[in-house]
C-alpha positions as CSV (number, residue, x, y, z in Angstrom):
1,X,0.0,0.0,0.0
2,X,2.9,2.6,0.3
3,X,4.6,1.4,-2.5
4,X,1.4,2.5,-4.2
5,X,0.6,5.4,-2.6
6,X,4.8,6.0,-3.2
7,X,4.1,5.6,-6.8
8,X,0.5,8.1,-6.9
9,X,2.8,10.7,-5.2
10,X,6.1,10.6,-7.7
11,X,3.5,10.7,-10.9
12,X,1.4,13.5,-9.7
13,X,5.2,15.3,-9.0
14,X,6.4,14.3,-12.3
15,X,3.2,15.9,-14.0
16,X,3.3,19.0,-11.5
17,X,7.1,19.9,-12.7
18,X,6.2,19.0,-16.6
19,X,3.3,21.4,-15.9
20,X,6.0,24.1,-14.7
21,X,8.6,23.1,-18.0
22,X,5.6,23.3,-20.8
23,X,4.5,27.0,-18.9
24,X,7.8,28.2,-18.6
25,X,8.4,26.5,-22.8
26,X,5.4,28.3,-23.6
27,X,6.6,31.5,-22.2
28,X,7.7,34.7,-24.7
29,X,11.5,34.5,-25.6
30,X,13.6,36.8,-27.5
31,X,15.0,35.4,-31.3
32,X,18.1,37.4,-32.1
33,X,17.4,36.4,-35.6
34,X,13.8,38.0,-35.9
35,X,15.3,40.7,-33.5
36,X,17.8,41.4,-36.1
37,X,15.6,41.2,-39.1
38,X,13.0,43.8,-37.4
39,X,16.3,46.7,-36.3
40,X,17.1,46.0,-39.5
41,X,13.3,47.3,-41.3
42,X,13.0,49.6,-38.8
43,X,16.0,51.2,-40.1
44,X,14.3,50.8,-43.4
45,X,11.0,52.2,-43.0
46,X,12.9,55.4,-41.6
47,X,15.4,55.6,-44.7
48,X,12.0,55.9,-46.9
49,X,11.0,59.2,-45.1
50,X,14.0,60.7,-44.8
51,X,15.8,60.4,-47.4
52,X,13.2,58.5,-49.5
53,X,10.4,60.5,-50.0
54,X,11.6,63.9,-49.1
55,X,13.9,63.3,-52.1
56,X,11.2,62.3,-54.4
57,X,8.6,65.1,-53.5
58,X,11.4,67.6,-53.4
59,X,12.2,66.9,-57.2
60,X,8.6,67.2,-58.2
61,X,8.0,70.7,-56.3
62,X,9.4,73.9,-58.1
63,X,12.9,75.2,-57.7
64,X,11.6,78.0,-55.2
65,X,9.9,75.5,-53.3
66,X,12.5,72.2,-52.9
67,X,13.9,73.3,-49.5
68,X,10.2,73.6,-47.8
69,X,9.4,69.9,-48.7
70,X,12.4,68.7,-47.3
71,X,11.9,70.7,-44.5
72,X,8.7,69.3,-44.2
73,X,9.2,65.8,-43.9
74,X,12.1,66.5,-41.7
75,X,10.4,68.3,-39.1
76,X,7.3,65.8,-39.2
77,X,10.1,62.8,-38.4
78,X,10.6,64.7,-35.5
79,X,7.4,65.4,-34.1
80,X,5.5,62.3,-34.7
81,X,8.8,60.8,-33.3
82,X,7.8,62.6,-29.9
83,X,4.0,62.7,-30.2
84,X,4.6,58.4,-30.8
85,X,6.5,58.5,-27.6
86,X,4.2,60.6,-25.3
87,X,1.2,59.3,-25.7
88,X,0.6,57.9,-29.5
89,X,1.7,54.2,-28.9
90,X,-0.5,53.9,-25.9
91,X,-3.7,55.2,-27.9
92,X,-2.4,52.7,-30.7
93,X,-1.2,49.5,-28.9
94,X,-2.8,49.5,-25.1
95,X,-5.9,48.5,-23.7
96,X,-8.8,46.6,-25.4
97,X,-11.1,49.0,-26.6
98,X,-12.9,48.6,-29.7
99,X,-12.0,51.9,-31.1
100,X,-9.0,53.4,-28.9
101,X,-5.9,52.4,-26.6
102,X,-6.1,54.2,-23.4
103,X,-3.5,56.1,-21.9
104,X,-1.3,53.0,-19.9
105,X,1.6,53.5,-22.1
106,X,1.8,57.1,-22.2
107,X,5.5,58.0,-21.7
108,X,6.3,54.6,-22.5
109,X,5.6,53.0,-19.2
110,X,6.3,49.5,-18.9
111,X,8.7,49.2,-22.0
112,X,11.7,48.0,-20.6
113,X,14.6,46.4,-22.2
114,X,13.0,42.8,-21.6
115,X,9.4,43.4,-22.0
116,X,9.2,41.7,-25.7
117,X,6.2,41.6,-28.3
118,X,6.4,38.0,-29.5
119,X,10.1,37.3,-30.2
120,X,11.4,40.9,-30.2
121,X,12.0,43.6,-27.8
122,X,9.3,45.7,-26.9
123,X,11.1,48.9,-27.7
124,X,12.3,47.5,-30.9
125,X,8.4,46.9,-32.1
126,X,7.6,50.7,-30.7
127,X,10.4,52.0,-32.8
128,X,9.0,50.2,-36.0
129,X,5.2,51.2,-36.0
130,X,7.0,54.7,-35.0
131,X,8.5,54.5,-38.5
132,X,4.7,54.2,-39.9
133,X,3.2,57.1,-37.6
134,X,6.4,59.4,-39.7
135,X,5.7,58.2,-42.9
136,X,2.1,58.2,-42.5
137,X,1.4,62.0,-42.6
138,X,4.9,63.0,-44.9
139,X,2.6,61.2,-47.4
140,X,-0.1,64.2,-47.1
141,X,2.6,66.7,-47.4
142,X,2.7,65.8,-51.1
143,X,-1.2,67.2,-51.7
144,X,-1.2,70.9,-50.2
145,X,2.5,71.4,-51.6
146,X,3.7,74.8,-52.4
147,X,1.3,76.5,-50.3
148,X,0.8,76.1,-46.5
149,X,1.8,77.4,-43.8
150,X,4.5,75.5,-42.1
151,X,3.1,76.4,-38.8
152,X,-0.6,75.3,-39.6
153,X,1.5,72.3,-41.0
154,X,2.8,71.3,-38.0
155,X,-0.9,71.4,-36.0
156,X,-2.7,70.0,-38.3
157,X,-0.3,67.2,-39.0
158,X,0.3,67.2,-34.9
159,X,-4.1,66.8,-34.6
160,X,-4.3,64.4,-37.0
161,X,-1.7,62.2,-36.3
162,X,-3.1,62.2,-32.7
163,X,-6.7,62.3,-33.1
164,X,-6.8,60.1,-36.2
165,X,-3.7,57.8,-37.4
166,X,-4.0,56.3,-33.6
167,X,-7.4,55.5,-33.5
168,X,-7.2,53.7,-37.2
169,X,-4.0,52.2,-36.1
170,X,-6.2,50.8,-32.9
171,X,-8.4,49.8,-35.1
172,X,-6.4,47.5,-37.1
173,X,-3.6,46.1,-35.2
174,X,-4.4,47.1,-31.4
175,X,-7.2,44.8,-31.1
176,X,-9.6,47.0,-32.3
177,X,-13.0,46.5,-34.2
178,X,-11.4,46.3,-37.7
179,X,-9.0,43.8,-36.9
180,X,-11.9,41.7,-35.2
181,X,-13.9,41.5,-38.3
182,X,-11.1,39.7,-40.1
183,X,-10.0,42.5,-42.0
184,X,-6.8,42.2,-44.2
185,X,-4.1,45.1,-43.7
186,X,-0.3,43.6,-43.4
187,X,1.4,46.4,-43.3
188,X,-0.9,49.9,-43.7
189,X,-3.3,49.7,-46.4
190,X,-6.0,51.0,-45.0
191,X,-4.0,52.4,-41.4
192,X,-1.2,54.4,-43.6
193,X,-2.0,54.7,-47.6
194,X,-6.1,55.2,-47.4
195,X,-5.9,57.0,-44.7
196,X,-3.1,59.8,-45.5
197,X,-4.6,59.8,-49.7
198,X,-8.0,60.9,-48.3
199,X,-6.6,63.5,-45.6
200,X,-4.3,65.0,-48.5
201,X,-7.1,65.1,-50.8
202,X,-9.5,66.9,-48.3
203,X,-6.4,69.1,-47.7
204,X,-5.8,70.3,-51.6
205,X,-9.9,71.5,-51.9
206,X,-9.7,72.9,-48.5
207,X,-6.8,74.9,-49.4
208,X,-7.7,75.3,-52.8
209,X,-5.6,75.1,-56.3
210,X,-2.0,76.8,-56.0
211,X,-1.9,80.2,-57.8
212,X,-1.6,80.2,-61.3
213,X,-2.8,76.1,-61.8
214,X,-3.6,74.6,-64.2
215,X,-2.7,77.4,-66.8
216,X,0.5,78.4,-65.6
217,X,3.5,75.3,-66.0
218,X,4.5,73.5,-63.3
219,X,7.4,71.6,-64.1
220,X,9.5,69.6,-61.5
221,X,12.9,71.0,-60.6
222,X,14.4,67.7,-60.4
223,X,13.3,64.4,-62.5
224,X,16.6,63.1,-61.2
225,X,16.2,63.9,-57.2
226,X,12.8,62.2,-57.9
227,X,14.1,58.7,-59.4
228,X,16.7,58.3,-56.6
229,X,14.0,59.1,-54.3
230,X,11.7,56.7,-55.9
231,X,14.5,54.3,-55.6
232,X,14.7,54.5,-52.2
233,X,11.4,53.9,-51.2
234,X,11.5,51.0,-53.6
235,X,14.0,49.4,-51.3
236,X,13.3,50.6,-47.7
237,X,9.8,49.1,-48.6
238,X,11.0,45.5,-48.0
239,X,11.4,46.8,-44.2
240,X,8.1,48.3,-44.4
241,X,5.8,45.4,-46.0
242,X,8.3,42.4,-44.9
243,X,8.9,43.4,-41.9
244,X,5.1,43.9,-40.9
245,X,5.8,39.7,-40.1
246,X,7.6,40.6,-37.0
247,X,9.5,37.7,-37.8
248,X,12.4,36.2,-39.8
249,X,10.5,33.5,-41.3
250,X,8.4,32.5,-44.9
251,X,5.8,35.2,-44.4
252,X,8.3,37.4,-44.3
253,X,10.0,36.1,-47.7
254,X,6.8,35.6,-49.1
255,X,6.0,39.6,-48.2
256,X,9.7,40.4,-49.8
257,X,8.9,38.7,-53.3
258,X,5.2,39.8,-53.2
259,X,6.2,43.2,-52.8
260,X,8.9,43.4,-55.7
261,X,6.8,41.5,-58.5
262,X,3.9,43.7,-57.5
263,X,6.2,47.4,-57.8
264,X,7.7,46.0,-61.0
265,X,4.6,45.4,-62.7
266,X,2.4,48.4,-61.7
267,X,5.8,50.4,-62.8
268,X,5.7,48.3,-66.3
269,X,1.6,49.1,-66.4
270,X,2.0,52.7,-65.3
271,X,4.6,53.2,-68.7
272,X,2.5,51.0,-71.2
273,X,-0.5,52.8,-70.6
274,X,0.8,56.3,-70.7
275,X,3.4,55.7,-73.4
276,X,-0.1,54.1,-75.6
277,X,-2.1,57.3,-74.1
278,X,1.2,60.0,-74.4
279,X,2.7,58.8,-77.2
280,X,6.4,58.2,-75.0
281,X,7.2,56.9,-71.7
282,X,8.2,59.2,-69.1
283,X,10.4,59.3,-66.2
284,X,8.3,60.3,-64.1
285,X,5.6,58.1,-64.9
286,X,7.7,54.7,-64.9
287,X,8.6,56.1,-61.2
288,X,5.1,57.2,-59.7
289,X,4.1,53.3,-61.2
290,X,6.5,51.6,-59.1
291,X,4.9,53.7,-55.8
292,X,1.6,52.9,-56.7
293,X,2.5,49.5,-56.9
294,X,4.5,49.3,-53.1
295,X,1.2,51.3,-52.0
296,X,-1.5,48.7,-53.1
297,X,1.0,45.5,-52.5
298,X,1.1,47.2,-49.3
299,X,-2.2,45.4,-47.3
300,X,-1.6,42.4,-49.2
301,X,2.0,41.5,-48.8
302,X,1.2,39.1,-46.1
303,X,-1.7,37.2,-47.5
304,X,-1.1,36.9,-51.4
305,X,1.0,34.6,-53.6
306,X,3.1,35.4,-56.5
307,X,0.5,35.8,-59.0
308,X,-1.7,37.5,-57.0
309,X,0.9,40.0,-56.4
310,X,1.3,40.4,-60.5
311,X,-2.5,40.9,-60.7
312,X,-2.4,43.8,-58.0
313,X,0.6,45.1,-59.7
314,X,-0.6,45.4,-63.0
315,X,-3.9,47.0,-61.8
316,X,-3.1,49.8,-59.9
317,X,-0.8,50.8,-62.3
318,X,-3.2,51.7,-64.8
319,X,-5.6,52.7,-62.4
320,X,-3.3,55.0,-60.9
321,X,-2.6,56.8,-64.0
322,X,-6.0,57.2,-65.2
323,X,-6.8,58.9,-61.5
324,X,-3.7,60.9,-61.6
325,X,-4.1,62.3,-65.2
326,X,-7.5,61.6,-66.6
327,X,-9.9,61.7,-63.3
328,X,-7.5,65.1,-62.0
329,X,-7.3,66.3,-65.0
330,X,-11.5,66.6,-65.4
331,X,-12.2,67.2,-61.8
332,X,-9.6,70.1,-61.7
333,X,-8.3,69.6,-58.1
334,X,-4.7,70.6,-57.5
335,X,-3.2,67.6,-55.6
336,X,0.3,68.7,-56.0
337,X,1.9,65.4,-56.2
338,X,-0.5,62.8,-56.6
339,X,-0.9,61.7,-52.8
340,X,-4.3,60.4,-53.6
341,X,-4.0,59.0,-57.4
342,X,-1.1,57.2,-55.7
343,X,-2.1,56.4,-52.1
344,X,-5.2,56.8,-51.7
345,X,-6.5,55.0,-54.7
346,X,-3.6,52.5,-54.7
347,X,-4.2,52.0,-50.9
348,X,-8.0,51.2,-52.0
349,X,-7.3,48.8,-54.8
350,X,-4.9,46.9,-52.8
351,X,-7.4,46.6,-49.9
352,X,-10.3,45.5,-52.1
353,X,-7.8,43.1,-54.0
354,X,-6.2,41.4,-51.1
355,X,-10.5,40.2,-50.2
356,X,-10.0,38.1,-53.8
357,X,-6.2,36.9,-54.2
358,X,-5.6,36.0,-50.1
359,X,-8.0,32.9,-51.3
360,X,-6.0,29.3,-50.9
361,X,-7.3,29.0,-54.5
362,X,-5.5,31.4,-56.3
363,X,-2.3,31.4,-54.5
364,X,-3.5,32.9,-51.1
365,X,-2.7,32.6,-47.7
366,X,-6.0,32.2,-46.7
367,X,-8.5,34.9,-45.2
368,X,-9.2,36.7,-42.1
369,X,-10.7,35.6,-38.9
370,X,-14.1,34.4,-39.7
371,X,-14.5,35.1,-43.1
372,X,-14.9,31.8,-45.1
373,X,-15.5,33.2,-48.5
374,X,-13.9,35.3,-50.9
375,X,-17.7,37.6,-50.7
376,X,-17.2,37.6,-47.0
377,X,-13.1,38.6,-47.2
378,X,-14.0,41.4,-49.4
379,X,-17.7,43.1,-47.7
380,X,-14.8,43.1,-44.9
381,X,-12.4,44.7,-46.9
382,X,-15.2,47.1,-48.2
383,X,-16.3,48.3,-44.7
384,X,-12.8,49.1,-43.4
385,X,-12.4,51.0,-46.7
386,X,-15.7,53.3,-45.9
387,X,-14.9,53.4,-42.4
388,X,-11.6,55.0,-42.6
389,X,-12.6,57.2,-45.6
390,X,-15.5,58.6,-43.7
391,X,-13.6,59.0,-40.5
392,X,-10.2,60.6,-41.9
393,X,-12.2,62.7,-44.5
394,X,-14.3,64.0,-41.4
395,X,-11.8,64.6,-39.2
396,X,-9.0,66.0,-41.3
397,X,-11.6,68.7,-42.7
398,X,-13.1,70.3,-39.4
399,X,-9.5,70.3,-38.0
400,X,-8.4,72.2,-40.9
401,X,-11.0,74.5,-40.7
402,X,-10.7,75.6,-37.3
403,X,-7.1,76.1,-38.3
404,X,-8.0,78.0,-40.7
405,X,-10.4,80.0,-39.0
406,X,-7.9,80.7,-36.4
407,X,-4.0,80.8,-37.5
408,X,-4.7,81.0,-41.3
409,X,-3.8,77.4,-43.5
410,X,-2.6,79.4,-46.3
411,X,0.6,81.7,-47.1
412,X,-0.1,84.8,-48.6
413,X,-0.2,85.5,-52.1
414,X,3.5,86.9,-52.4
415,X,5.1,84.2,-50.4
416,X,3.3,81.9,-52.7
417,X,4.8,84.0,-55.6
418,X,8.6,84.2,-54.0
419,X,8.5,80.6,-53.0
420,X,8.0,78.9,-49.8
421,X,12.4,78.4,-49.1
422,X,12.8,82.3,-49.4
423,X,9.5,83.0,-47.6
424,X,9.2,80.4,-45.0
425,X,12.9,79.5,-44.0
426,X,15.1,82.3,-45.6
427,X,17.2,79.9,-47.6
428,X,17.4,78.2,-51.2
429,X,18.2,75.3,-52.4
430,X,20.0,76.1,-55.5
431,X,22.6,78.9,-55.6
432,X,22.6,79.2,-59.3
């Protein structure tokens, strides 16, 4: 009998301390090589603000006006660098509301150099999304170009970035209602290209059409700063859409291939279709083709195959162009530089897209949480589409108009004329 009641005794200890192993085996533990992979997009994501994009609007903007772009997206690096700290990853990534973080975060409490998310350091996934909350409103700059303020700049980017990229951020990847329904957005369809190509639009009719457009010549200053610019972005967006994994693994090369078959084709569709409509390929075209290809692989990258990705490529690509030059053209908006032909409207194809090519059967991944259908996958799609268009679109214009009814949105009429380096910042960017 005490043999036996030995032998109950050792089996219950035996499961008791396999218990403890399996907890502490199921436990979070760092993986220098996802660890690695994600400093290593992080750095990414940052080189396509600054230098990437600063360099590719700067070229498009006039000669008078190349310093105030850069100075622009410089300056916006560095407040949504602080804003993100404060408060803006705690409204983002705390809490479990269905529409907003809360404030337990603020200041970064709690993120210590061994709290992780997943595999990698906590402070090393903060750093990352901070990468999208920068690039996220440089993107809008691109719209009201060559004629704001760069002090109503600064608050309305500051508001918005607060009161709107956070919440949509929540939304998607905090746990928020979005991301419930099963929604598809890898890395910032909806969160970063939607939302920024609506704002910017709302922005360029609020602010109205730059003095002297269309009839007076706009050229760009630079074709060449706006290639190498267009270059960069082409690259740091492997850190961007690859890194969105969080992980060193076959998502994360899958993202990677996605991302470059889709870019090349939409920048191969963007020059057939305007050399057919133009009569010669341009430059600038072949480069705008490849962004609007990195903007609508963007929500898919995680979720599509290969031919998927071609399929999204080719399509946004001509889509863009025909929103950039034929639907612009006949509405007679003044988006300076395409932020919503490119991200809005790529942001949108690539979100509606990603409901039809995630499917198993065409080379997918598979779909969201819930959603069994390509019909289902895409009415999901559809409703995260409309809900940040109406709540961006909203938002953005009643904060500009209480800017402008207070501080002015607008420079005046000569600084317009002199340029916005001379009148703004007292500098140029070419000594001629």
């Amino acid at each position: 009998m005490k043999i036996k009641l030995f032998k109950y005794v050792a089996f219950i200890l035996v499961l008791g301390t396999s218990g403890i192993a399996f907890a502490e085996e199921a436990a979070p533990v760092l993986d220098s090589g996802d660890t690695a992979w994600m400093l290593t997009a992080t750095a990414l994501v940052l080189f396509m603000t600054i230098p990437g994009l600063s360099l590719f609007y700067s070229g498009l903007v006039r000669t008078k006006n190349v310093l105030s772009v850069m100075m622009q997206c410089f300056a916006i690096t560095s407040l949504m660098t602080i804003i993100w700290v404060v408060y803006g990853y705690s409204i983002a990534f705390s809490g479990d509301g269905a529409f907003a973080g809360d404030l337990s975060k603020a200041f970064l409490r709690g993120v210590t150099v061994d709290s992780l998310i997943g595999t990698i350091p906590e402070t090393v996934f903060m750093t990352f999304q901070m990468t999208f909350i920068i690039i996220t409103p440089a993107l809008i700059v691109g719209a009201f170009a060559e004629r704001m303020k760069f002090s109503a700049m600064l608050i309305f980017l500051g508001i918005w970035a607060t009161v709107v990229y956070g919440p949509v951020c929540h939304w998607v990847w905090g746990g928020g209602w979005l991301g419930s329904w099963g929604v598809l957005d890898f890395a910032g369809g909806t969160v970063v290209h939607i939302n920024a190509g609506v704002a910017g639009l709302v922005a360029c009719l609020v602010l109205g059409k730059r003095k002297g457009y269309p009839q007076t010549m706009m050229s760009p200053n630079s074709l060449v700063l706006t290639v190498v610019g267009a270059g960069m972005l082409w690259v740091g967006w492997f850190g961007f859409n690859a890194g969105s994994e969080l992980a060193a693994d076959g998502t994360a090369g899958m993202a990677m291939a996605v991302t470059q078959i889709a870019t090349a084709a939409a920048a191969l569709s963007w020059m057939f279709v305007e050399w057919i409509d133009h009569g010669k390929p341009s430059v600038l075209g072949i480069a705008t083709g490849a962004v609007a290809g990195l903007v609508a692989i963007t929500p898919a990258s995680g979720s599509v195959g290969p031919m998927g990705a071609l399929a999204i490529g080719l399509i946004s690509g001509a889509a863009c162009f025909v929103s950039a030059v034929k639907v612009k053209r006949a509405l007679g908006f003044d988006d300076s530089l395409d932020a919503f032909a490119v991200h809005g409207v790529g942001g949108i194809i690539g979100a509606v897209l990603v409901g039809i090519f995630a499917s198993p059967s065409l080379g997918g991944s598979g779909f969201g949480d819930g959603n069994e259908t390509i019909m289902a996958q895409v009415i999901a799609q559809l409703v995260s589409i409309a809900a940040t268009i109406a709540y961006t679109g909203i938002l953005s214009f009643i904060i500009l108009k209480v800017i402008d009814a207070t501080i002015g949105l607008r420079v005046s009429e000569e600084e317009e004329v002199t340029g916005l380096d001379l009148s703004l910042h007292d500098e140029k960017g070419y000594s001629l």
